[in-house]
PyMOL Python script that loads the backbone (N, CA, C, O; Angstrom):
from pymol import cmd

cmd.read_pdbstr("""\
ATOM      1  N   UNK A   1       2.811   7.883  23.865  1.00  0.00           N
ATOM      2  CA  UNK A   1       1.415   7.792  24.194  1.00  0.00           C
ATOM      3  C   UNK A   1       0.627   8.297  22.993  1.00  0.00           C
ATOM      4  O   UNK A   1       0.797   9.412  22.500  1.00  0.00           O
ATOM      5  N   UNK A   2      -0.319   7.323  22.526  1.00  0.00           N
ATOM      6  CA  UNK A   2      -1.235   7.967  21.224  1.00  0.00           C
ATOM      7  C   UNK A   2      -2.658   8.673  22.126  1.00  0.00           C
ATOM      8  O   UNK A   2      -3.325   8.014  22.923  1.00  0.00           O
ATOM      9  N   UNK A   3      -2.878   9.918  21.835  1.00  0.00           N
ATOM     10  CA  UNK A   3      -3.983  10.455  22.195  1.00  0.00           C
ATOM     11  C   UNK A   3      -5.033  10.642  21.346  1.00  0.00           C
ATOM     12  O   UNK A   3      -5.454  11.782  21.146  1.00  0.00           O
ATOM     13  N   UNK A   4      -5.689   9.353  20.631  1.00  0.00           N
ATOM     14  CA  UNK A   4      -6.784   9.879  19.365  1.00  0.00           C
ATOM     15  C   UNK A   4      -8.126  10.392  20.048  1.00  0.00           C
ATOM     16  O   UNK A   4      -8.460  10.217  21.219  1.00  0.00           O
ATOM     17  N   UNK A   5      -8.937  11.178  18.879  1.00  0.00           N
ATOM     18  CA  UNK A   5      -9.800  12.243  19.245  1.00  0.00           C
ATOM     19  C   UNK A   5     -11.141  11.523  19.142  1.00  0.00           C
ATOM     20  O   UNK A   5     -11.013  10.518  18.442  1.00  0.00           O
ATOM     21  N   UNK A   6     -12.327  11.683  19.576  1.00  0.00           N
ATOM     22  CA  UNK A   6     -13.490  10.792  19.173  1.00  0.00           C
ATOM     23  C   UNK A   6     -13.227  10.050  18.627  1.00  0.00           C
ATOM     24  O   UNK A   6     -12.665  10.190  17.541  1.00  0.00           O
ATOM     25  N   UNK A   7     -13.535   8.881  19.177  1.00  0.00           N
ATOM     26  CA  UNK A   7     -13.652   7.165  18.368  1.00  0.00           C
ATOM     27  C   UNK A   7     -15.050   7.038  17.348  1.00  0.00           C
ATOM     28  O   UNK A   7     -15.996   7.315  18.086  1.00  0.00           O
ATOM     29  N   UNK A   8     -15.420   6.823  16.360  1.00  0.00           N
ATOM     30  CA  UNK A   8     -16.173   6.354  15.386  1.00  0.00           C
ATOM     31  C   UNK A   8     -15.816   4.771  15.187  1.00  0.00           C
ATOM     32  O   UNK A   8     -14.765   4.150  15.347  1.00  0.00           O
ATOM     33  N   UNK A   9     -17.557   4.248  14.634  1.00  0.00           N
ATOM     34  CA  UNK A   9     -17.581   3.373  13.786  1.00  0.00           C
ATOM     35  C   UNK A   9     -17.139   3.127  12.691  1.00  0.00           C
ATOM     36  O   UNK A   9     -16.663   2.042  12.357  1.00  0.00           O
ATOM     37  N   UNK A  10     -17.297   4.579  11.667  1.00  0.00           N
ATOM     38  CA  UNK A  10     -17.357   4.203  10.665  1.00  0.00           C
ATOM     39  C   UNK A  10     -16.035   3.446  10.256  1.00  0.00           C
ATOM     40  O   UNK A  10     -15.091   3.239  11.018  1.00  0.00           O
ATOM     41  N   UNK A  11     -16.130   2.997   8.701  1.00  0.00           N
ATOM     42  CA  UNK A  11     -14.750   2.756   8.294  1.00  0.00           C
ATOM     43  C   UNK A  11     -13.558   3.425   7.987  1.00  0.00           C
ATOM     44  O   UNK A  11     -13.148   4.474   7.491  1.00  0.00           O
ATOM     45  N   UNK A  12     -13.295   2.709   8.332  1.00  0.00           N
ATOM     46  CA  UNK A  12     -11.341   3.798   7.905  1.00  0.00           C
ATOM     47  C   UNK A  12     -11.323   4.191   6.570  1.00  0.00           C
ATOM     48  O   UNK A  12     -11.673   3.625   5.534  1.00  0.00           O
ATOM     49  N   UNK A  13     -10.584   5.862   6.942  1.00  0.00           N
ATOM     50  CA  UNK A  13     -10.082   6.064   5.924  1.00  0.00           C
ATOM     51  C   UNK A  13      -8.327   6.095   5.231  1.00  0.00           C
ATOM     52  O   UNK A  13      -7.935   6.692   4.228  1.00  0.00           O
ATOM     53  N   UNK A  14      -7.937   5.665   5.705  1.00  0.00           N
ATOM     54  CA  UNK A  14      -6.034   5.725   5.891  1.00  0.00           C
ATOM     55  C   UNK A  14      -5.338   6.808   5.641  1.00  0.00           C
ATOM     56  O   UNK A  14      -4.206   6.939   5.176  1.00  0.00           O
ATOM     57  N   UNK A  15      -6.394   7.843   6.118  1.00  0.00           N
ATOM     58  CA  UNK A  15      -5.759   9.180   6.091  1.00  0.00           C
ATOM     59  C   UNK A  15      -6.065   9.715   7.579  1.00  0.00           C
ATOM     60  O   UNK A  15      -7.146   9.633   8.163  1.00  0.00           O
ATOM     61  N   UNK A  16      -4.521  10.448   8.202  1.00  0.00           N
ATOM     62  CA  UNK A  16      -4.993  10.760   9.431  1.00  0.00           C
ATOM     63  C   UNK A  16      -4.377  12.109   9.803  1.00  0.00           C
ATOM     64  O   UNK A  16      -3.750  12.753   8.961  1.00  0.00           O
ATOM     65  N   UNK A  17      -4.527  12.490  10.902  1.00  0.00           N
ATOM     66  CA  UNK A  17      -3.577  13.681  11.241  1.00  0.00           C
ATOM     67  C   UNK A  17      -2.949  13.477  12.562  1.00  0.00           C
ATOM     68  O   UNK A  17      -3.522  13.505  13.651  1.00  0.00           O
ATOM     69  N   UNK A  18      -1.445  13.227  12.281  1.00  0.00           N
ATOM     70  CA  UNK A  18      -0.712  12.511  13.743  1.00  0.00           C
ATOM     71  C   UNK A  18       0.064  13.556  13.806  1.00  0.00           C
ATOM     72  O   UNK A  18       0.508  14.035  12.763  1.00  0.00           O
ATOM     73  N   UNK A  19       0.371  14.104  15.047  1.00  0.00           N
ATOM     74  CA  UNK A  19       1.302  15.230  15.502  1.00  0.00           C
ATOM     75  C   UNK A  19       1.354  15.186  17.404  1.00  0.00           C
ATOM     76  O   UNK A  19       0.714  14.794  18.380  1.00  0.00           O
ATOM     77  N   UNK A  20       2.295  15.718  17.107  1.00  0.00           N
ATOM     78  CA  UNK A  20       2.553  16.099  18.805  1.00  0.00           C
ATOM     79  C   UNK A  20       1.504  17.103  18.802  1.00  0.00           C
ATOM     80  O   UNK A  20       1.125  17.741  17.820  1.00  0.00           O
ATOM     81  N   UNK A  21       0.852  17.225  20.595  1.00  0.00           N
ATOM     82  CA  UNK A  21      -0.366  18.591  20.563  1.00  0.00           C
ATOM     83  C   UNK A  21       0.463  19.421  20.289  1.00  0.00           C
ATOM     84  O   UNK A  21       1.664  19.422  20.015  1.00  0.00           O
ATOM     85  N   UNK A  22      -0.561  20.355  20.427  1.00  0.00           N
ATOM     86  CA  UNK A  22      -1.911  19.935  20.181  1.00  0.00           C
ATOM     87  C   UNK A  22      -2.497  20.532  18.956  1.00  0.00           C
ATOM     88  O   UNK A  22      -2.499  21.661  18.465  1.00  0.00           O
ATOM     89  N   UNK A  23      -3.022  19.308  18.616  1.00  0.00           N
ATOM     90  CA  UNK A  23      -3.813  19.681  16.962  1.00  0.00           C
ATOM     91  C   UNK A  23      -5.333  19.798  17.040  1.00  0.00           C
ATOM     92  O   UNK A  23      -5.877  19.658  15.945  1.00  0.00           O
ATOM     93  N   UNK A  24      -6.210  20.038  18.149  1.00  0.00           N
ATOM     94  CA  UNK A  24      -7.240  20.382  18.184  1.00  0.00           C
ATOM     95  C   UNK A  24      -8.169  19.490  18.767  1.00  0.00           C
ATOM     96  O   UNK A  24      -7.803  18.757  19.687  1.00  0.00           O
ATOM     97  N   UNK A  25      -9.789  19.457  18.168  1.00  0.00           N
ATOM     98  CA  UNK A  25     -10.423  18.555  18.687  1.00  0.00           C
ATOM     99  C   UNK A  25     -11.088  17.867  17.504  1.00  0.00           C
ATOM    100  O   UNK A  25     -11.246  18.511  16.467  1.00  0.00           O
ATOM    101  N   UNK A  26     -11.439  16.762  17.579  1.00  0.00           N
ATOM    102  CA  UNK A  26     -12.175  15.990  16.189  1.00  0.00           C
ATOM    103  C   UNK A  26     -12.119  14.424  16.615  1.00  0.00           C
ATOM    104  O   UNK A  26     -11.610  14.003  17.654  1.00  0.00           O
ATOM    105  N   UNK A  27     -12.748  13.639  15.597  1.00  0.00           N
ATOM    106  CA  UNK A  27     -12.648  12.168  15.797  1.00  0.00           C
ATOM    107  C   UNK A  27     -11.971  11.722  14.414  1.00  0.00           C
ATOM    108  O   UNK A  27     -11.857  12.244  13.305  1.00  0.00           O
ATOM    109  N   UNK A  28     -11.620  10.655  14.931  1.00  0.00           N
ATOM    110  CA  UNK A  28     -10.767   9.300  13.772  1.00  0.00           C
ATOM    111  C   UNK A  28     -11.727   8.421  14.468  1.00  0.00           C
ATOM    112  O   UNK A  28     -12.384   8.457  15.508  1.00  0.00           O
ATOM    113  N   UNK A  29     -11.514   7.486  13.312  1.00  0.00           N
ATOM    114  CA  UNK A  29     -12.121   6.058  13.338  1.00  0.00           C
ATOM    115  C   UNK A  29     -11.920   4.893  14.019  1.00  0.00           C
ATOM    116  O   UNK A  29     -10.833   5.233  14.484  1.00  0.00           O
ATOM    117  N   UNK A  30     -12.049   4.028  14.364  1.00  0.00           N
ATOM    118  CA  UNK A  30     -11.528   2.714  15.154  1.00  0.00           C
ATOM    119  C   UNK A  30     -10.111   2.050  14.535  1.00  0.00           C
ATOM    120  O   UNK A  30      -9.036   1.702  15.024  1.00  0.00           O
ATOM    121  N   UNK A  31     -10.942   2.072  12.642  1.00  0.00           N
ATOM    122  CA  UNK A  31     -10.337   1.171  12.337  1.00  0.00           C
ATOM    123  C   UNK A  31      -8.564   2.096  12.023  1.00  0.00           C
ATOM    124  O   UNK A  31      -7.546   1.431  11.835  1.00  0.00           O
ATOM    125  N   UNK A  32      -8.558   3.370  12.029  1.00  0.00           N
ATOM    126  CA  UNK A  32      -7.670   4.269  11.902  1.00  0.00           C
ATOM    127  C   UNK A  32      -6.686   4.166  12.915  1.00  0.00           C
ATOM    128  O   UNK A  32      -5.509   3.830  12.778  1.00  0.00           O
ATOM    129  N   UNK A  33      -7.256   4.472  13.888  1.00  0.00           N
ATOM    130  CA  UNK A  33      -6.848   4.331  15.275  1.00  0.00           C
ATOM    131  C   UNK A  33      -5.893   2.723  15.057  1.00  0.00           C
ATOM    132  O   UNK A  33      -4.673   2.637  14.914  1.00  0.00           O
ATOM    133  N   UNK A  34      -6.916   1.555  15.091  1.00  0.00           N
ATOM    134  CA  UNK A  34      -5.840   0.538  14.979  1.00  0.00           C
ATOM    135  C   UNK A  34      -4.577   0.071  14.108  1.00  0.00           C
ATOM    136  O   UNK A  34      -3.582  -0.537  14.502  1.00  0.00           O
ATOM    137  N   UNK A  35      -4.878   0.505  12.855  1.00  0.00           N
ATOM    138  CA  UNK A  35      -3.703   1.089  11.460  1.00  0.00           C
ATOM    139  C   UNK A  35      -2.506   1.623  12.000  1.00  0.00           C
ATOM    140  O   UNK A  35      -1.381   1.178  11.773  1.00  0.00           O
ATOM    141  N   UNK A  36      -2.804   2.669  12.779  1.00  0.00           N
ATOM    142  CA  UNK A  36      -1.635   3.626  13.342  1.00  0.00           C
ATOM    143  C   UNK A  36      -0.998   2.805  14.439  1.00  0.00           C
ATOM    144  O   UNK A  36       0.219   2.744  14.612  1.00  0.00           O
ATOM    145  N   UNK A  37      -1.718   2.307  15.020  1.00  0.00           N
ATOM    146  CA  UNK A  37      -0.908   1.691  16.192  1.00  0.00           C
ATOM    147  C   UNK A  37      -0.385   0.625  15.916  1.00  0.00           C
ATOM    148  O   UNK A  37       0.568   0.287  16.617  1.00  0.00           O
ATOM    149  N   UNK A  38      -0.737  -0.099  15.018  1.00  0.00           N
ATOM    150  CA  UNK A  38       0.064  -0.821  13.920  1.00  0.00           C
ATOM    151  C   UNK A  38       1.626  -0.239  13.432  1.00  0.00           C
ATOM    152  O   UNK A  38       2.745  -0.714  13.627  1.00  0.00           O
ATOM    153  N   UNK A  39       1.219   0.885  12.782  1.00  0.00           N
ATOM    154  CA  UNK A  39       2.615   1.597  12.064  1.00  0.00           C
ATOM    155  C   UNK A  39       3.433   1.744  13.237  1.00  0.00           C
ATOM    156  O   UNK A  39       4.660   1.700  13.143  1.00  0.00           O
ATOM    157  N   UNK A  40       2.829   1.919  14.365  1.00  0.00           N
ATOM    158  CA  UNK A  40       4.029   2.671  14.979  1.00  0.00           C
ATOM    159  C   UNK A  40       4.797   1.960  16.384  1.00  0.00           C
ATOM    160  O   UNK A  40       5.402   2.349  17.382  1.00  0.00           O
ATOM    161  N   UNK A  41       4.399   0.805  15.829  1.00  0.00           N
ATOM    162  CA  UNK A  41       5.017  -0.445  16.692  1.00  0.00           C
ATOM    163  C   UNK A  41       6.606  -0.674  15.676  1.00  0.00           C
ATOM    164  O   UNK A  41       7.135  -1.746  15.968  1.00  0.00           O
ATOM    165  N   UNK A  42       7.066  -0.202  15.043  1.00  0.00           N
ATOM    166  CA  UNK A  42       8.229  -0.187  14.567  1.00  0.00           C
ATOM    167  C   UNK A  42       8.986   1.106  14.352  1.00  0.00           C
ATOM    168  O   UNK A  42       9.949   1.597  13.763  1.00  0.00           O
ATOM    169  N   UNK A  43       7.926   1.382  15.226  1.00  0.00           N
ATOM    170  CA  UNK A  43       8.572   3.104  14.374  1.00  0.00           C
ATOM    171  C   UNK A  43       9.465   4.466  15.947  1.00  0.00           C
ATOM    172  O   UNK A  43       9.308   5.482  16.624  1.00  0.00           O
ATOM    173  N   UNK A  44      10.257   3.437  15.642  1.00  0.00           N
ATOM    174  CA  UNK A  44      11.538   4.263  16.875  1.00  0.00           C
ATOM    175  C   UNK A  44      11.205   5.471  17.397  1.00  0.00           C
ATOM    176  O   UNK A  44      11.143   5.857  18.564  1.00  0.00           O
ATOM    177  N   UNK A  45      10.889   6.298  15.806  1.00  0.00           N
ATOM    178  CA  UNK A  45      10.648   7.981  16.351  1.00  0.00           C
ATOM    179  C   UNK A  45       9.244   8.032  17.657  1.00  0.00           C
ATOM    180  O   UNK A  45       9.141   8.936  18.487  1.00  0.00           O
ATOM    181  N   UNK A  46       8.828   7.511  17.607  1.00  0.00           N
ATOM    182  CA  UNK A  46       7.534   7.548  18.150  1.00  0.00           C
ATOM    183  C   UNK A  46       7.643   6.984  19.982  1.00  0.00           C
ATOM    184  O   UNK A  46       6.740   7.151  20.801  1.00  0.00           O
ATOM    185  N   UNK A  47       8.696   6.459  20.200  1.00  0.00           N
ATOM    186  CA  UNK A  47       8.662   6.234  21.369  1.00  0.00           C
ATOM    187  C   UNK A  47       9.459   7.513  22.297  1.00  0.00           C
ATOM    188  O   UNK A  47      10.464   8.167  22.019  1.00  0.00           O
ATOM    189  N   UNK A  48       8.522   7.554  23.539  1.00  0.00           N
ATOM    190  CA  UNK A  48       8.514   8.276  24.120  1.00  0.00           C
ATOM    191  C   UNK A  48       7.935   9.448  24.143  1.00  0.00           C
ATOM    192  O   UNK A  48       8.256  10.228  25.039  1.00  0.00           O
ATOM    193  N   UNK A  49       6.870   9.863  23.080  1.00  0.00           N
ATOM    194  CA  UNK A  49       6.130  10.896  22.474  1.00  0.00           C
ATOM    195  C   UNK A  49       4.649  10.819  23.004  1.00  0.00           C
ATOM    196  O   UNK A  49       4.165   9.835  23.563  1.00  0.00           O
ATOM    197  N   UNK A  50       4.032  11.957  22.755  1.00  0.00           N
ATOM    198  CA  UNK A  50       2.505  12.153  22.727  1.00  0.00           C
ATOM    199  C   UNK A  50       2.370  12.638  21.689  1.00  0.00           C
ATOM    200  O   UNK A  50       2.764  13.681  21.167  1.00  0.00           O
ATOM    201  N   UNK A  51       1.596  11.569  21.299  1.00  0.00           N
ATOM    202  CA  UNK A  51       1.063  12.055  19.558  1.00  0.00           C
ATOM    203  C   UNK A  51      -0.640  11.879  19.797  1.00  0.00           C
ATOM    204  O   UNK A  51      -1.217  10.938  20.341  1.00  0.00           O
ATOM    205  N   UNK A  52      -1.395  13.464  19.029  1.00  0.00           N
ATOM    206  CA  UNK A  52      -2.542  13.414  18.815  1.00  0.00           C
ATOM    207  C   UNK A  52      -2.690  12.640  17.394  1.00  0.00           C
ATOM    208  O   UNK A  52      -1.936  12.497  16.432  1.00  0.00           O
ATOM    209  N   UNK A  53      -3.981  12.214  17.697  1.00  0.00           N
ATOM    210  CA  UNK A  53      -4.729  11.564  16.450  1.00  0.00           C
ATOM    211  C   UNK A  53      -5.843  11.488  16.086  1.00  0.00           C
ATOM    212  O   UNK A  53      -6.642  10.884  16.801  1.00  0.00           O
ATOM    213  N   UNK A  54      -6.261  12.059  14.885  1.00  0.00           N
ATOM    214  CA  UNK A  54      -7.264  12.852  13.823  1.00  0.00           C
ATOM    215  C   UNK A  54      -7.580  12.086  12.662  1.00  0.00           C
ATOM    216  O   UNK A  54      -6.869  11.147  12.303  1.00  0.00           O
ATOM    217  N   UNK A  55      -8.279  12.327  12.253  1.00  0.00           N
ATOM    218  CA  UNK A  55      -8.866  12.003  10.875  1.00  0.00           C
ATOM    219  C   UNK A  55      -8.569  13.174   9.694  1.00  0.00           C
ATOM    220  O   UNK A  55      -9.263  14.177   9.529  1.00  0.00           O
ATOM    221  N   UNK A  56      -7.593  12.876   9.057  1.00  0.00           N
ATOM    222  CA  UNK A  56      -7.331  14.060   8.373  1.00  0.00           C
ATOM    223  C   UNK A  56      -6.626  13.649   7.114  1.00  0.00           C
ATOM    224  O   UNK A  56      -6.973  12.516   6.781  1.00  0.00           O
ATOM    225  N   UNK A  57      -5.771  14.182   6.323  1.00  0.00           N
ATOM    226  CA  UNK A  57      -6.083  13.794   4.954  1.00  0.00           C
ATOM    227  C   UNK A  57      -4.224  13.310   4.254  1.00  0.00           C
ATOM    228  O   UNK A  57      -3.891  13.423   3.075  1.00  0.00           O
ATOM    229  N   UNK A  58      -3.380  12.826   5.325  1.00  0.00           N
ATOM    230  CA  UNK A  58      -2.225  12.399   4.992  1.00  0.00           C
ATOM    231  C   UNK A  58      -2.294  10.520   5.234  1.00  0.00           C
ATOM    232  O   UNK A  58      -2.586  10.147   6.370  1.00  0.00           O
ATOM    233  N   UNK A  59      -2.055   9.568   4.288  1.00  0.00           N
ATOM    234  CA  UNK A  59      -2.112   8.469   4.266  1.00  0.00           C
ATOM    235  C   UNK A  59      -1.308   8.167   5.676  1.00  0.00           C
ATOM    236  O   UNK A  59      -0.585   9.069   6.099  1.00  0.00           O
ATOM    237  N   UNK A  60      -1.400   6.985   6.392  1.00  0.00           N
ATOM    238  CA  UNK A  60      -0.990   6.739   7.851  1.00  0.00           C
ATOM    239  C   UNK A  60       0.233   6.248   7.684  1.00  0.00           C
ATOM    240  O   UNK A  60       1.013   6.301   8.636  1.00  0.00           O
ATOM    241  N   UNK A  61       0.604   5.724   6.552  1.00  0.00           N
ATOM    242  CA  UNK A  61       2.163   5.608   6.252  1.00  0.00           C
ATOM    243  C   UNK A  61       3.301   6.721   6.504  1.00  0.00           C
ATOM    244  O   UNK A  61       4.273   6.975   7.217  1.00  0.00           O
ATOM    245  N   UNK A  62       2.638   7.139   5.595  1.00  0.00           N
ATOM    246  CA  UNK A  62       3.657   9.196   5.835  1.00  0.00           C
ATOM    247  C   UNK A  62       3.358   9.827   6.902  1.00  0.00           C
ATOM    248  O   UNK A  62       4.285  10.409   7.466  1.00  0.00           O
ATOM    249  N   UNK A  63       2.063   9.899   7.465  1.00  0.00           N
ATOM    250  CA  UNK A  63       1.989  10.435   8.959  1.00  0.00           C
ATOM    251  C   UNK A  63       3.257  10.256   9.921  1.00  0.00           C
ATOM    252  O   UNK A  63       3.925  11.121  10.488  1.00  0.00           O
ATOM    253  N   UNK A  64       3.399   8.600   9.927  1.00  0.00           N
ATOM    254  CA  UNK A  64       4.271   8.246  10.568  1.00  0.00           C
ATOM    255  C   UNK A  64       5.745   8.498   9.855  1.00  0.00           C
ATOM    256  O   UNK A  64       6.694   8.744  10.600  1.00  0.00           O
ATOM    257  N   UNK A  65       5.871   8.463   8.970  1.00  0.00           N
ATOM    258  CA  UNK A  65       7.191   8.352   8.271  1.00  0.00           C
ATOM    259  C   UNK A  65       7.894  10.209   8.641  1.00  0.00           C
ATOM    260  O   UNK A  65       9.073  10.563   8.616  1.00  0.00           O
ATOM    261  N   UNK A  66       7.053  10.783   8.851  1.00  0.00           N
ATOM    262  CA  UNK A  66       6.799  12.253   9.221  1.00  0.00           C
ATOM    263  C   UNK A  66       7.409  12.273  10.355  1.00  0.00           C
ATOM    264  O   UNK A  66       8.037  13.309  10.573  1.00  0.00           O
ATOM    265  N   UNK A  67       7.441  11.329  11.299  1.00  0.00           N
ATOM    266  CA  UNK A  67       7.493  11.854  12.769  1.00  0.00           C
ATOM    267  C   UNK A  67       9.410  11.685  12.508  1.00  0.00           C
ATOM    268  O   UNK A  67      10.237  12.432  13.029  1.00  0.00           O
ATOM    269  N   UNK A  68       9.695  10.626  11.668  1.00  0.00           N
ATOM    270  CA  UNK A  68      11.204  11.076  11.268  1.00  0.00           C
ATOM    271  C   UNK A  68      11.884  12.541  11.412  1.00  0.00           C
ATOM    272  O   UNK A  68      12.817  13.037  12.044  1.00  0.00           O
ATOM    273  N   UNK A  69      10.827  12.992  10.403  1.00  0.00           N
ATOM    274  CA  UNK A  69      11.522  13.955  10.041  1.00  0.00           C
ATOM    275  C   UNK A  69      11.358  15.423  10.600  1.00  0.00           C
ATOM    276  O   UNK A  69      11.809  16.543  10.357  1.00  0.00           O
ATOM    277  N   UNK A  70      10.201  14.644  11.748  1.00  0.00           N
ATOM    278  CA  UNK A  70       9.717  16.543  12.380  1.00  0.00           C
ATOM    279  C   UNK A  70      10.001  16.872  13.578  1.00  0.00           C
ATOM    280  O   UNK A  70       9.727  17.999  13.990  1.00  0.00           O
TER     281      UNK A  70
END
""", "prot")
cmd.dss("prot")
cmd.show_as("cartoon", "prot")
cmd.util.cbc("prot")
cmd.orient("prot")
C-alpha cells in the first residue's frame, strides 16, 4: 500500500522520501506520486508493504532500489 502525503500540483521533482512509517507529515507531487507507482510495479520488495511517500531529496530510482536493501 503507497501512503503519499499531501498531493500538489506542482511539477515533479524525482526526488522523494519512500519508507515504511512512519516518516512524518508533508506533501509530494502528483506527478511524483505517479513516477513511484510506476517504479514499483516491478519492484518485488514492495509488495505487501506500507510505504509512506514524501517529497524529499533521494532520486525515485534509489528510493525504490532501497527498499531491497532495507
Amino acid at each position: 500500500m503507497l501512503r503519499p502525503g499531501r498531493l500538489t500540483d506542482d511539477p515533479g521533482t524525482g526526488r522523494v522520501t519512500l519508507a515504511g512509517p512512519p516518516i512524518g507529515r508533508g506533501a509530494v507531487t502528483r506527478d511524483d506520486v505517479a513516477a513511484v507507482v510506476v517504479a514499483l510495479l516491478d519492484a518485488s520488495d514492495a509488495r505487501r508493504r506500507t510505504l509512506d511517500l514524501l517529497t524529499g531529496d533521494t532520486p525515485i530510482d534509489d528510493a525504490v532500489a532501497r527498499l531491497a536493501r532495507g
